[in-house]
Backbone as CSV, one residue per row, in Angstrom:
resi,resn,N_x,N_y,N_z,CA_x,CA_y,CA_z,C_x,C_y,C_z
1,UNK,163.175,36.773,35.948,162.316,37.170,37.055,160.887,37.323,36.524
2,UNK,160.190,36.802,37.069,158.163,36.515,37.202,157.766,37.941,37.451
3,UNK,157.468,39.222,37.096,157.269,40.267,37.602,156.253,40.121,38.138
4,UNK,154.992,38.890,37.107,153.243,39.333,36.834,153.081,38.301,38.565
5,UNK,154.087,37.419,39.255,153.802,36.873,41.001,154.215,38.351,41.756
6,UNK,154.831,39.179,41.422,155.036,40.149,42.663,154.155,41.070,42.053
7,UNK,153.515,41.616,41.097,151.919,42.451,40.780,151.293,41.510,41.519
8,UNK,151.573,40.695,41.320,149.820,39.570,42.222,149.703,39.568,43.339
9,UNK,150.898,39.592,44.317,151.144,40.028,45.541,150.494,41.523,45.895
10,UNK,150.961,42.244,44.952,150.770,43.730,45.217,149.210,43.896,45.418
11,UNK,148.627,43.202,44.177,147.500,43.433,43.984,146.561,42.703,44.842
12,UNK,147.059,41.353,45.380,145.738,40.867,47.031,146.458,42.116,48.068
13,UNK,147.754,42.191,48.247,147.937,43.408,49.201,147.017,44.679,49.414
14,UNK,147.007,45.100,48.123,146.054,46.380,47.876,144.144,46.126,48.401
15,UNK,143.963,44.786,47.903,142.562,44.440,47.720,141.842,44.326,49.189
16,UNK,143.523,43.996,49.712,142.816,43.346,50.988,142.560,44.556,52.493
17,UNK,143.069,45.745,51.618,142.788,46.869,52.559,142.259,47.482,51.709
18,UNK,140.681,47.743,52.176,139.623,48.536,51.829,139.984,50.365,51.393
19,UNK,140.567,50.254,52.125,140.551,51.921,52.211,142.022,52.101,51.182
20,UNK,143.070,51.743,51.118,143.626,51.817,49.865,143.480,50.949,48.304
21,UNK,142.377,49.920,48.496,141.491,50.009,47.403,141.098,50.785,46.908
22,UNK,140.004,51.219,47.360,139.266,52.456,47.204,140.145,53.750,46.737
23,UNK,141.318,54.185,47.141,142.313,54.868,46.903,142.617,54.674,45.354
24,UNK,143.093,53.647,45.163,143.687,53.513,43.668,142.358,53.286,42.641
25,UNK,141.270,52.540,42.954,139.986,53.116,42.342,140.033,55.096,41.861
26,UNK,139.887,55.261,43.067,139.444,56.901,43.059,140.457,57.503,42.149
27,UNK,141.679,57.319,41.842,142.196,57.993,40.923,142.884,56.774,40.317
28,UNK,141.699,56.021,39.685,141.834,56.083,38.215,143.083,54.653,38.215
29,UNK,143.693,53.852,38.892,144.006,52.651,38.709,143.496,51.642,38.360
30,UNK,143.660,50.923,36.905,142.854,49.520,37.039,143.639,48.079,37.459
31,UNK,142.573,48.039,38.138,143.551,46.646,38.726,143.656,45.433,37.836
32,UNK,143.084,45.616,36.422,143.842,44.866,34.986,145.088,45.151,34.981
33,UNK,145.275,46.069,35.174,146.643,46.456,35.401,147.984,45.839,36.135
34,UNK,147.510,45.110,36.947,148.280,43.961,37.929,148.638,42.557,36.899
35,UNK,148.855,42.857,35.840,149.065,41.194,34.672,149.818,41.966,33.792
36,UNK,151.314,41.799,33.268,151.897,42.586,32.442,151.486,42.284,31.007
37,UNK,150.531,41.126,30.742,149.747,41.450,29.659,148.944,42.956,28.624
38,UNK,148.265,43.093,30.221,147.469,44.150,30.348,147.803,45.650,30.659
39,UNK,148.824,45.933,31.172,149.412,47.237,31.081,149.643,47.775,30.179
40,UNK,148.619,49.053,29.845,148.589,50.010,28.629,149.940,50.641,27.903
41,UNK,150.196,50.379,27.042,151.428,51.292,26.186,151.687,52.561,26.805
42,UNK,150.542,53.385,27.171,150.668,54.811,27.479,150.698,55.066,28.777
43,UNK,150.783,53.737,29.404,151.018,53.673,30.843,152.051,55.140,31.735
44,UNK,153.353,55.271,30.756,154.212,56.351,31.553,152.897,57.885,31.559
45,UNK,152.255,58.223,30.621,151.751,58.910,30.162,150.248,59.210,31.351
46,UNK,149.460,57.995,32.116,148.687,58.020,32.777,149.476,57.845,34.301
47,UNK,150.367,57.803,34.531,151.430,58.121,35.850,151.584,59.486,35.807
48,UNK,151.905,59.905,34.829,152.642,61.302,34.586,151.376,62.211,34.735
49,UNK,150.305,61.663,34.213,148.894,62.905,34.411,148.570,62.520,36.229
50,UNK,148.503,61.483,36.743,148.251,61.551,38.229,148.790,61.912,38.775
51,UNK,150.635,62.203,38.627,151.401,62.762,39.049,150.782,64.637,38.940
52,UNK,150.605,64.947,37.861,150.201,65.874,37.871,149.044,66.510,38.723
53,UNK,148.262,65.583,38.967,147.221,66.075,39.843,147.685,66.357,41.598
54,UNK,148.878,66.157,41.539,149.379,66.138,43.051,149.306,64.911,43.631
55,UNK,148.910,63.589,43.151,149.567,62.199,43.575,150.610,62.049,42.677
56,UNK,151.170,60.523,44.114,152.575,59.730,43.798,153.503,60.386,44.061
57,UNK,153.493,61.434,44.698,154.692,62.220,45.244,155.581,61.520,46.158
């Protein structure tokens, strides 16, 4: 299974509504992040701190 075609999906999905753009901007998503190249090692670690802030519930 292709994970990095259904991030790519996700990611024109996201792009293409302004206002949850802006959303995953504001706390801290990079949309490098949409290429499993590019997804940080410490990735569980920057979920787990936004989680903390009271998103992703």
């Amino acid at each position: 299974m292709e994970i990095d075609e259904y991030l790519s999906v996700a990611h024109e999905k996201i792009t293409a509504n302004i206002y949850l753009e802006k959303l995953f901007i504001n706390n801290g998503i990079d949309f490098n992040w949409f290429n499993t190249d590019r997804i940080p090692d410490h990735f569980d670690l920057i979920i787990k701190d936004i989680k903390n802030q009271g998103f992703l519930k």
